[in-house]
N, CA, C and O of each residue as an XYZ file, in Angstrom:
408
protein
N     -24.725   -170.679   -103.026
C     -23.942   -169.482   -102.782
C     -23.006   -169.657   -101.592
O     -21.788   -169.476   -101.609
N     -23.783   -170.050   -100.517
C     -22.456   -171.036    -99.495
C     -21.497   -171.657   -100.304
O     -20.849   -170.987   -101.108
N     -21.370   -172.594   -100.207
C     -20.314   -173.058   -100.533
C     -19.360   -172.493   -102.256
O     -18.183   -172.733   -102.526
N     -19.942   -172.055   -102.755
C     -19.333   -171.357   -103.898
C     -17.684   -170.426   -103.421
O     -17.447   -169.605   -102.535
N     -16.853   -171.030   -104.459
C     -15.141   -170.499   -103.710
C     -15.384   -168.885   -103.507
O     -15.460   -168.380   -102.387
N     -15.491   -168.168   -104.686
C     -16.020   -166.954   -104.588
C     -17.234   -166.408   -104.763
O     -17.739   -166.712   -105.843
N     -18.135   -165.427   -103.799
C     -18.999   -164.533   -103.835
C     -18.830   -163.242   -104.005
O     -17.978   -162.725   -103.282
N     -19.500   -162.438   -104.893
C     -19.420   -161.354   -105.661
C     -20.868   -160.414   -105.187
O     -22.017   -160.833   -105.327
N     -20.615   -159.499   -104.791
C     -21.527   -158.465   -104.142
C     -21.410   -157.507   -104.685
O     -20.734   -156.639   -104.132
N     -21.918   -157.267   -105.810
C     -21.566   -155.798   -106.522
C     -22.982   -155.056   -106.243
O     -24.132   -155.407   -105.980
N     -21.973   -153.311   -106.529
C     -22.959   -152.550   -105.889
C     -23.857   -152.478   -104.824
O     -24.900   -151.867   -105.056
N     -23.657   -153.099   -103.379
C     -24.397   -153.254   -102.504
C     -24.543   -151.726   -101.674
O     -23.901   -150.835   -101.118
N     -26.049   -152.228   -102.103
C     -26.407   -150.792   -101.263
C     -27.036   -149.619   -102.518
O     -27.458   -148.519   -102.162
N     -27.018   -150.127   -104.282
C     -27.148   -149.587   -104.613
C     -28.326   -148.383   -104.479
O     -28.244   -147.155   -104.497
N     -29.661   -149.480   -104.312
C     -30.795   -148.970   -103.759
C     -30.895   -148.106   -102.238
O     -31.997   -147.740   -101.830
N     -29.852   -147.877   -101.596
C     -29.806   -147.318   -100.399
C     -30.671   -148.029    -99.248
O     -30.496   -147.899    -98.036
N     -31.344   -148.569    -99.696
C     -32.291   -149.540    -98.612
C     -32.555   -150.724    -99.050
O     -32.918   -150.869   -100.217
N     -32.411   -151.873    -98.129
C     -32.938   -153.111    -98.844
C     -33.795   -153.568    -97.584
O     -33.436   -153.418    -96.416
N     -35.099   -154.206    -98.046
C     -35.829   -154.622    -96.535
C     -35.657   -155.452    -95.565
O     -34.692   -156.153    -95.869
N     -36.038   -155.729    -94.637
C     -35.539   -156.513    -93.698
C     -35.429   -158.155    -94.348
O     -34.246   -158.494    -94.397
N     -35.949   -158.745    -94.623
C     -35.903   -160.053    -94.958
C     -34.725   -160.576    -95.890
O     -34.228   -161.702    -95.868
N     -34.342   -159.364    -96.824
C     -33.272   -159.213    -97.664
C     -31.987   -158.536    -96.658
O     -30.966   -158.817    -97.287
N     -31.655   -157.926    -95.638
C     -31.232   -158.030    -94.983
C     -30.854   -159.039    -93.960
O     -29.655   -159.294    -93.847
N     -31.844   -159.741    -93.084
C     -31.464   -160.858    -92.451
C     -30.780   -162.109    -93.809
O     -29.924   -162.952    -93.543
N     -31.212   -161.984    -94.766
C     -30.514   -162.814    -95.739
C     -29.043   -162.721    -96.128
O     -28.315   -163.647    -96.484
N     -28.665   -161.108    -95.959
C     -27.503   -161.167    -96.153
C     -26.229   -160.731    -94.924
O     -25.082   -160.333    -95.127
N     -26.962   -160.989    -93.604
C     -26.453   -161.698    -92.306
C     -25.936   -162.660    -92.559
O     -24.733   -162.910    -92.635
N     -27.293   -163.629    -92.799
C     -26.709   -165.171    -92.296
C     -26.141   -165.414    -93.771
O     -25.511   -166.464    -93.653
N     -26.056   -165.074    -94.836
C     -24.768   -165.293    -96.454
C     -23.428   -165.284    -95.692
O     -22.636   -166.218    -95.561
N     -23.353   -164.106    -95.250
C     -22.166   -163.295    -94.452
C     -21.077   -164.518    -93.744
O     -19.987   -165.040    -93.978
N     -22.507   -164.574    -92.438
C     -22.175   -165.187    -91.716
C     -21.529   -166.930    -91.757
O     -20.664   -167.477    -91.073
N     -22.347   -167.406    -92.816
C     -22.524   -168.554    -92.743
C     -20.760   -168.988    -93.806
O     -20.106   -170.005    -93.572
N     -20.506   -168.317    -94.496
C     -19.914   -167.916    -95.464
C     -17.979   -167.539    -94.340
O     -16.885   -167.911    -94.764
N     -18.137   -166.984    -93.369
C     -17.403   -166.603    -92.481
C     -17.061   -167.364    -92.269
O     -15.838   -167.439    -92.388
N     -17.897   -168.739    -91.716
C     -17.558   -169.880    -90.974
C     -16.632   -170.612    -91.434
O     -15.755   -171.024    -90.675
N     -16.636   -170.923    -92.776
C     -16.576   -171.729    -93.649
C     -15.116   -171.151    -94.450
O     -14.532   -171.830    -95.293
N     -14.700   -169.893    -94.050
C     -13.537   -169.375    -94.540
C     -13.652   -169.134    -95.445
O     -12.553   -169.233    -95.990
N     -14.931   -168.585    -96.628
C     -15.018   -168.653    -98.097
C     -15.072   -167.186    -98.017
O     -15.291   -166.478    -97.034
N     -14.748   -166.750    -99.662
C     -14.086   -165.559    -99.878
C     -15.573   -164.556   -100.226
O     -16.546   -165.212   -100.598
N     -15.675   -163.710   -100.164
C     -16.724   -162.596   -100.398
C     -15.798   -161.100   -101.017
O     -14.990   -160.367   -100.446
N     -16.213   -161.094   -102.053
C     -15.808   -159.568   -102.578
C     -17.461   -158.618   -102.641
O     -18.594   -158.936   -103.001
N     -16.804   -157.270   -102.053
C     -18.296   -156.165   -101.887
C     -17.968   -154.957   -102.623
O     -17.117   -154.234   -102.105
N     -18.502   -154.576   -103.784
C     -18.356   -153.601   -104.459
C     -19.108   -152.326   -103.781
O     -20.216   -152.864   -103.777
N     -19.327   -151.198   -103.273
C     -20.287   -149.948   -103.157
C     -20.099   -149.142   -103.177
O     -18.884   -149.223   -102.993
N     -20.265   -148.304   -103.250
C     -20.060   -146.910   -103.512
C     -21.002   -145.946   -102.576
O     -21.757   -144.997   -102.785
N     -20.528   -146.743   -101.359
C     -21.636   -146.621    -99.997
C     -20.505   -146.592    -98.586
O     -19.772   -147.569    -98.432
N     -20.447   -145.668    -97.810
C     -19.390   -145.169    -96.611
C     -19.976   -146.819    -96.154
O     -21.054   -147.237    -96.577
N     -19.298   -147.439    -95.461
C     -19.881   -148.291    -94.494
C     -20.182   -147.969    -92.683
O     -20.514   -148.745    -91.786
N     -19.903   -146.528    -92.672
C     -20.736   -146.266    -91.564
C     -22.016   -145.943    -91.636
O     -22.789   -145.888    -90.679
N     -22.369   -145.635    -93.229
C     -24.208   -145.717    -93.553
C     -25.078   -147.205    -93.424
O     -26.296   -147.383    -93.439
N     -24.191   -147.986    -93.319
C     -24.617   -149.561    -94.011
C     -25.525   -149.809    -92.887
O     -26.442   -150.482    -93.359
N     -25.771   -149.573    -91.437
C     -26.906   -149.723    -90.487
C     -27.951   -148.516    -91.424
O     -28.722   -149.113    -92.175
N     -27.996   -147.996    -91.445
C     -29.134   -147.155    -92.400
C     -29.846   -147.496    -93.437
O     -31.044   -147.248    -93.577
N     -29.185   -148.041    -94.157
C     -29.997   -148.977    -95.444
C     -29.779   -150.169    -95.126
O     -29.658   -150.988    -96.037
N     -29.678   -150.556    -93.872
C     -29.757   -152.178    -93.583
C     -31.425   -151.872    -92.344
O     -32.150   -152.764    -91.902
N     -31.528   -150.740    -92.161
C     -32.558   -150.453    -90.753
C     -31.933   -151.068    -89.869
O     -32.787   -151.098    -88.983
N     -31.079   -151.570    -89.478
C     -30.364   -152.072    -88.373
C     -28.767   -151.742    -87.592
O     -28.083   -152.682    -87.188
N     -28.519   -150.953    -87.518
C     -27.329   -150.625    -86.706
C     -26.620   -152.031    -86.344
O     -25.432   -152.048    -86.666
N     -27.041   -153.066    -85.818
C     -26.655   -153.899    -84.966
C     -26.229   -154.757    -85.961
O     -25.031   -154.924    -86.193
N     -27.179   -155.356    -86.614
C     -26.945   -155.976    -88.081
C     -25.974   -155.414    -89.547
O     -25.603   -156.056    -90.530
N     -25.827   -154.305    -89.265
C     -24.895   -153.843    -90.382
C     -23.502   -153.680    -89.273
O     -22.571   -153.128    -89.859
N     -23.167   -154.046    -87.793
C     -22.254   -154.223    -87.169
C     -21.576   -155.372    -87.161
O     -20.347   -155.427    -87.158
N     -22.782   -156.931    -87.155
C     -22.236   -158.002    -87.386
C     -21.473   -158.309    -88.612
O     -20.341   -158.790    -88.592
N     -22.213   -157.977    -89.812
C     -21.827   -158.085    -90.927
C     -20.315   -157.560    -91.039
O     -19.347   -158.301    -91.212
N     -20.275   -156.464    -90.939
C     -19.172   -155.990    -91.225
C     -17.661   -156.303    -90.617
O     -16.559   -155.944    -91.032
N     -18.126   -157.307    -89.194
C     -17.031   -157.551    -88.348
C     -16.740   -158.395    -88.921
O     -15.534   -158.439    -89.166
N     -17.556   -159.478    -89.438
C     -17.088   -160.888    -90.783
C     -16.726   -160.633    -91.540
O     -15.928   -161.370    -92.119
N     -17.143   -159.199    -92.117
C     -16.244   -159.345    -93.422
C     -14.898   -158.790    -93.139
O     -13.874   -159.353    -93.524
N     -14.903   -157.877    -92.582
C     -13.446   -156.990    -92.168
C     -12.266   -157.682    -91.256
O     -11.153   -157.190    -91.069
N     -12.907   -159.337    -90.554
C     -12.229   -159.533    -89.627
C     -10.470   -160.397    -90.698
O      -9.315   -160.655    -90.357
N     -10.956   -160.479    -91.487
C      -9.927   -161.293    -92.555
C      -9.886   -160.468    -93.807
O     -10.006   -161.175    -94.808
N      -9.746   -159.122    -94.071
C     -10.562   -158.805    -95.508
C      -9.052   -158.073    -95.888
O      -8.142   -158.075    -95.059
N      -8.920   -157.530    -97.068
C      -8.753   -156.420    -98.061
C      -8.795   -155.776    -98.524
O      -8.890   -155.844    -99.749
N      -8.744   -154.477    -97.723
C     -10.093   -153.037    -98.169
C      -9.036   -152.689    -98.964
O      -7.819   -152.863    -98.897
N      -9.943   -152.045    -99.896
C      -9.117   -151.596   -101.482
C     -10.590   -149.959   -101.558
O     -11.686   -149.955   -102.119
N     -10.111   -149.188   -100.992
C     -10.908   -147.909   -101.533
C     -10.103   -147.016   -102.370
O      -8.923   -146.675   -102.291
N     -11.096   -146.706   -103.240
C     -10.610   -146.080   -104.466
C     -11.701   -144.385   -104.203
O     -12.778   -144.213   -103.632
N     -10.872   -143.530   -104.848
C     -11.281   -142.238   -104.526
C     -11.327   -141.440   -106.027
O     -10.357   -141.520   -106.782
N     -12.342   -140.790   -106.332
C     -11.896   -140.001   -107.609
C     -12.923   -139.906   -108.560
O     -13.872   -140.568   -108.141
N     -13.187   -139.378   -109.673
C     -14.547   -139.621   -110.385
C     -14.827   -140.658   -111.185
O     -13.811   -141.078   -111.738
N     -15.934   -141.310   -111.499
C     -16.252   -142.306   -112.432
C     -15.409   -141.872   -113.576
O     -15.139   -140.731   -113.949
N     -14.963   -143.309   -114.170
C     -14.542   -143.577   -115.158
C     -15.552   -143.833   -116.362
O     -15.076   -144.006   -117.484
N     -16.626   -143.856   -116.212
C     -17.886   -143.239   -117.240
C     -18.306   -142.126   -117.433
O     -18.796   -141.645   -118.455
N     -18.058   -141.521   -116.089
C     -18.398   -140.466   -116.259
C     -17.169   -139.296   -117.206
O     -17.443   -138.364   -117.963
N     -16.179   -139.684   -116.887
C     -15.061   -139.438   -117.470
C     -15.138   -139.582   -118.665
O     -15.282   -138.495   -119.224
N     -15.098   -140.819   -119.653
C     -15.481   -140.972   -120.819
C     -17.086   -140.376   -121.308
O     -17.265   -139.823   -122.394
N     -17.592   -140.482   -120.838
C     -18.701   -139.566   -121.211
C     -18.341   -138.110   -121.480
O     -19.040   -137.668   -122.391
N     -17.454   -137.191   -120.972
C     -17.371   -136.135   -121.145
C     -16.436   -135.694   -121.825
O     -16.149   -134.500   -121.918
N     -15.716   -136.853   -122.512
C     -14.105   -137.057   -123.571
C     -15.056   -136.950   -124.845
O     -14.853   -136.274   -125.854
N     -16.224   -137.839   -124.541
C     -16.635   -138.070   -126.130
C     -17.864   -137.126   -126.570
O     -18.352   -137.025   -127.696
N     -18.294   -136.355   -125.199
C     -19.213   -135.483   -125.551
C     -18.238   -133.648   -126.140
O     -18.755   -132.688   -126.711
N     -17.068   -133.790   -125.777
C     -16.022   -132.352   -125.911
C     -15.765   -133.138   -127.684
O     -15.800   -132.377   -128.651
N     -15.543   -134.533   -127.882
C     -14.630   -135.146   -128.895
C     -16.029   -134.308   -130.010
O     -15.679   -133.288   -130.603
N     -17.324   -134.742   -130.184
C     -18.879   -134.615   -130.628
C     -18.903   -133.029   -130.410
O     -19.809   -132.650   -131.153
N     -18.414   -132.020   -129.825
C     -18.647   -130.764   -129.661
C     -17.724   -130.232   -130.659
O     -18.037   -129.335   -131.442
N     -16.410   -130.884   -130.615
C     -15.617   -129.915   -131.312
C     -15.529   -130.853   -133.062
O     -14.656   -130.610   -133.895
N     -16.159   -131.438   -133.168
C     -16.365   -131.965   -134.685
C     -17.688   -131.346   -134.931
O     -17.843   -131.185   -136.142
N     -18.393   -131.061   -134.445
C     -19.316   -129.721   -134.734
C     -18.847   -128.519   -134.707
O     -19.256   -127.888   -135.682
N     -18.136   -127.885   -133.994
C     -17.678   -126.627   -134.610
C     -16.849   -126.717   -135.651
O     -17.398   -126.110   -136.571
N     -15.730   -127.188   -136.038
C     -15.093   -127.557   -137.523
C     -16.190   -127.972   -138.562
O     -15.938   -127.617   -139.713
N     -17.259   -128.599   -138.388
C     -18.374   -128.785   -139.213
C     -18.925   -127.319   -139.820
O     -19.092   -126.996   -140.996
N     -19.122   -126.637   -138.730
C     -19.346   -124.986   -139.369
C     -18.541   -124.019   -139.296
O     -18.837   -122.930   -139.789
């Protein structure tokens, strides 16, 4: 995973907590990964001023984030799921072919 050109972090944070050992793991990924100038993309759907909270570490979700942010590309997107969206196209689409049904 070091040396790999790109790393892919999707959904981090989904679980809202990950334990310490899985945390110090994804320090030194981070970190080690920083050094080395290799690219990291982080998907979440998580503020990153929570990320010391489900990291239990304030200090550690500070390092992290200075590596990734110190070279990065924040791309935040705002607005409702796009499943959720289609979910409610095809549940109105299923509602109203039942009322024409009767």
């Amino acid at each position: 995973m070091v040396d790999a050109d790109l790393l892919v972090l999707d959904y981090l944070f989904l679980a809202r907590r990950i334990n310490d050992k899985a945390g110090e793991l994804l320090q030194t990924l981070v970190h080690q990964r920083y050094k080395l100038k290799r690219s990291i993309v982080v998907t979440s759907n998580r503020v990153v001023q929570d990320w010391g909270k489900y990291l239990g570490d304030n200090t550690m979700a500070t390092t992290i984030l200075d590596r990734l942010m110190h070279r990065a590309h924040i791309l935040e997107f705002e607005g409702k799921s796009y499943r959720l969206k289609e979910a409610a196209s095809r549940l109105t689409r299923l509602t109203s072919a039942d009322v024409k049904q009767n």
